[in-house]
C-alpha positions in Angstrom: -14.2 112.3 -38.5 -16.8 113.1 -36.3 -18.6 110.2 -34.2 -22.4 109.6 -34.7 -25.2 111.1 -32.2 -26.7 108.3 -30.6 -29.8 110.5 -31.4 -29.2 110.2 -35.2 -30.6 106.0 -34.7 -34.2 105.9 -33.5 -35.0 101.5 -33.3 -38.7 102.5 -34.0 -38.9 100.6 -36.9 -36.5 98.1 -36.0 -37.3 94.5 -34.4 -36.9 94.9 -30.7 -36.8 91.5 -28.6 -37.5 90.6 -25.1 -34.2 90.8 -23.2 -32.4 93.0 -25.7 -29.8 95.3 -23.6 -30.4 98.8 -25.6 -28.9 101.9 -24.9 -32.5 104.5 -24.2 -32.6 108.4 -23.7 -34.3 108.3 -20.3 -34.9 112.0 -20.2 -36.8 113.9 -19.2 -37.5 112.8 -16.3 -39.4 113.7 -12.4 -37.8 113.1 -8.9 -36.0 109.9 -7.9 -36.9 108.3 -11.8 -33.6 107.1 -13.0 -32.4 109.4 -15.6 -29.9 110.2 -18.9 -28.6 107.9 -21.8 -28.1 104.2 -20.7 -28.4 101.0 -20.9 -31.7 99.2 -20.8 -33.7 95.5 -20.4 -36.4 95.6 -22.7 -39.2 93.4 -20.6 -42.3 93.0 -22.6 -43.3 90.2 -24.6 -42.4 90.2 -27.8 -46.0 90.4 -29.0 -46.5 93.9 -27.6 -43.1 94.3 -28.6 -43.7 93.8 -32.6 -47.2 95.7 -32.4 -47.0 98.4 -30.1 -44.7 102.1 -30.5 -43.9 101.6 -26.8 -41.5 98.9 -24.7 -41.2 98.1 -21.3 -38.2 98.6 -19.8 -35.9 97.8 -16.8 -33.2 100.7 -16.8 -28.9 99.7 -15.8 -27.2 101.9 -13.2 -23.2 101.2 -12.5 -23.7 102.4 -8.9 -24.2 99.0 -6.9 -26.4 97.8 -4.3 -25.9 94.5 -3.6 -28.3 94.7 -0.6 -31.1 96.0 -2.5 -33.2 92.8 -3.1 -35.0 94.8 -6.1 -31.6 95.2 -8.4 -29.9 92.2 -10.3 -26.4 92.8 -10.9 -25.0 91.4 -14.5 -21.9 92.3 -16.1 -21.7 94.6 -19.3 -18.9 95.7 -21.6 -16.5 94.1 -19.0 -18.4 96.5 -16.1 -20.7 95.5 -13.1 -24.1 96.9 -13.0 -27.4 96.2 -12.1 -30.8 95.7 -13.4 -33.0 98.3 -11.5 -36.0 96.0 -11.5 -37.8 99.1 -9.0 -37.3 101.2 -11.8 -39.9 99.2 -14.4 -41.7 101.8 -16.8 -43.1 101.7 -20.2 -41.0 103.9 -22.7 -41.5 105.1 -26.4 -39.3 103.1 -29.1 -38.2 106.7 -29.9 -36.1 106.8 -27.0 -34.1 103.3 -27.7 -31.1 104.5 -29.9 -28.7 101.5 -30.5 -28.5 97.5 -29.6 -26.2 96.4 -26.9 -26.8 92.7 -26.7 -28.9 90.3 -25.1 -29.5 89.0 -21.6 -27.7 84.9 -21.0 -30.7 82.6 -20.9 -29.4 82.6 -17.0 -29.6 86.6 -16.3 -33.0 86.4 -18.5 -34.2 83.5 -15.9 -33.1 85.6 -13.0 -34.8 87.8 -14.1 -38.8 86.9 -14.4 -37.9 85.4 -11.0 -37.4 88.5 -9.8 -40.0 90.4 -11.6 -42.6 88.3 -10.3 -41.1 88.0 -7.0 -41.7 91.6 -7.0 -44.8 92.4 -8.8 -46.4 88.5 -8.4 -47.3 86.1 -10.5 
């Protein structure tokens, strides 16, 4: 039997919460943007969230920089990574193709503290 495409589940017209880990097709993309399928933080507030056909996203890379004060590292599917909080943009629902999980109230916490250590208040 032949496995699904993750291209075959467009979440458009499913509910899509703040701090939901989805897996997004960041392509195509221009210079140093983080690119291909991975996982994802959806950011925005649930408001814009329900109403609008675009989210805003932080995007997960597995290669570590636990200098960079801009990345949060979490652990998913039993593998370190890190939120690439430098890497914010907004993103169609088109591109999310499946639900992960959600951020722990603590990596959540972590981070809008480091969002708007970042960006400000």
């Amino acid at each position: 039997m032949t496995e699904p495409c993750l291209t075959d589940f467009p979440m458009k017209n499913l509910t899509i919460s703040r701090y939901d880990i989805c897996v997004a097709d960041l392509n195509p993309t221009i210079g140093s943007e983080i690119r291909k399928i991975r996982p994802v933080v959806v950011i925005s507030q649930d408001a814009m969230n329900q109403y609008l056909d675009t989210v805003v996203i932080c995007p997960l890379t597995s290669k570590l920089h636990p200098q960079w004060r801009s990345r949060l590292q979490i652990t998913l599917a039993g593998r370190q990574a890190e939120i690439a909080v430098d890497q914010i943009r907004t993103i169609s629902k088109l591109r999310l193709k499946q639900k992960m999980r959600r951020l722990s109230k603590l990596d959540a916490a972590q981070l809008r503290r480091l969002i708007t250590d970042m960006y400000g208040e």
